[in-house]
N, C-alpha and C positions, 0 to 999 in steps of 0.2 A: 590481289595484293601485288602491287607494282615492288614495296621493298621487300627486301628480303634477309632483316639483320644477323647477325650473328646470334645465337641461342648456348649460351655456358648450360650446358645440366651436370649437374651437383650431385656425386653421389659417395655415400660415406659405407664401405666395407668389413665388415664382420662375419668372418667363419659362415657366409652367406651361400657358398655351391647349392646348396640344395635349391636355391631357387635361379640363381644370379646367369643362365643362362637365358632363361627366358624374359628375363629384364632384358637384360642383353640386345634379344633377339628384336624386339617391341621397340628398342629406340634405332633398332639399322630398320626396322620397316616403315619409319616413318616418312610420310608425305614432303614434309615440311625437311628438308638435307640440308641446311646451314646451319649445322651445331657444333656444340664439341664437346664429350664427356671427358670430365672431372673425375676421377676416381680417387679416392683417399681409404686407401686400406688399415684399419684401425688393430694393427698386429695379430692377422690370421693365424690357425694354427692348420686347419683344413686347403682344401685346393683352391682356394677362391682365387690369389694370385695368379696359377697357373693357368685358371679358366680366362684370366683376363688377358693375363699376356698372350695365348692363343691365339683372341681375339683381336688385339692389338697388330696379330702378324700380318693380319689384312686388313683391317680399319685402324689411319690413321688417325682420324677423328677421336680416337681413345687415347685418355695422357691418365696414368695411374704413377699415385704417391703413395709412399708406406709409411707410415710412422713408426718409429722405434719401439713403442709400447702406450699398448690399448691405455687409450684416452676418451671414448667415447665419441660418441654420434655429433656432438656439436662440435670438438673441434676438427674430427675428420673434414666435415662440412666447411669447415671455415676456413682450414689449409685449401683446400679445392677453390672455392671461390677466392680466396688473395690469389689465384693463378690463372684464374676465369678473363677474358677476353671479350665476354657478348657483352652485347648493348643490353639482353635480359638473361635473367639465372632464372632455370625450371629447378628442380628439387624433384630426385626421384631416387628410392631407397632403394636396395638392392633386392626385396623381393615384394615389389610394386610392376607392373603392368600397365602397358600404356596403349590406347586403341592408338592405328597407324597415323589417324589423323588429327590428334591429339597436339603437339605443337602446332600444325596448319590453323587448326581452328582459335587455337587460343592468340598466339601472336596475331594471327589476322585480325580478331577479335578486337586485341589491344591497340593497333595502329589503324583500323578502320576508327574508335572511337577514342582516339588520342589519349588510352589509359597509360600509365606506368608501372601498374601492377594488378595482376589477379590471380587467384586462383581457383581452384576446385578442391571437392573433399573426397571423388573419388576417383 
């Protein structure tokens, strides 16, 4: 793959620590490194915040928004993307898992055969 766009991943936050580190962890191992998460925290009441700003102390590929009060998964979603920057939006919830080469493969996927969208269900 000669380009190498910019990739917005989208992810909408809820009371999620229990899992939201190993998300986390799953998109810093990825293959494919021209991205940038979106985070839109849909008014936590757990540590999910704090798990993130952590994260943010070293990756700054991570930009998190908070919303004043839970609104739910689409508009958290949708605040993210009106702030989104890539040529493609992935979508990936706070306690999903993504193999390392999981963007490599799909963006490759879509610019070897001149797609503009795909997806997968797992």
């Amino acid at each position: 793959m000669t380009s190498h766009p910019l990739v917005s991943i989208i992810m909408p936050t809820f009371n999620s620590e229990r899992f939201l580190k190993d998300t986390l962890e799953g998109i810093l191992q990825q293959t494919y490194v021209n991205w940038e998460l979106l985070i839109t925290d849909d008014g936590s009441t757990d540590n999910t915040i704090k798990i993130i700003k952590d994260y943010q102390a070293f990756e700054k590929r991570i930009h998190l928004f908070t919303l004043s009060e839970n609104s739910g998964a689409a508009v958290a979603r949708n605040n993210s993307i009106s702030k989104s920057n890539g040529s493609f939006i992935a979508f990936c919830d706070s306690d999903d898992t993504w193999n390392e080469d999981k963007l490599e493969k799909q963006i490759g996927f879509m610019l070897d055969n001149n797609l503009n969208f795909s997806y997968s269900y797992f």
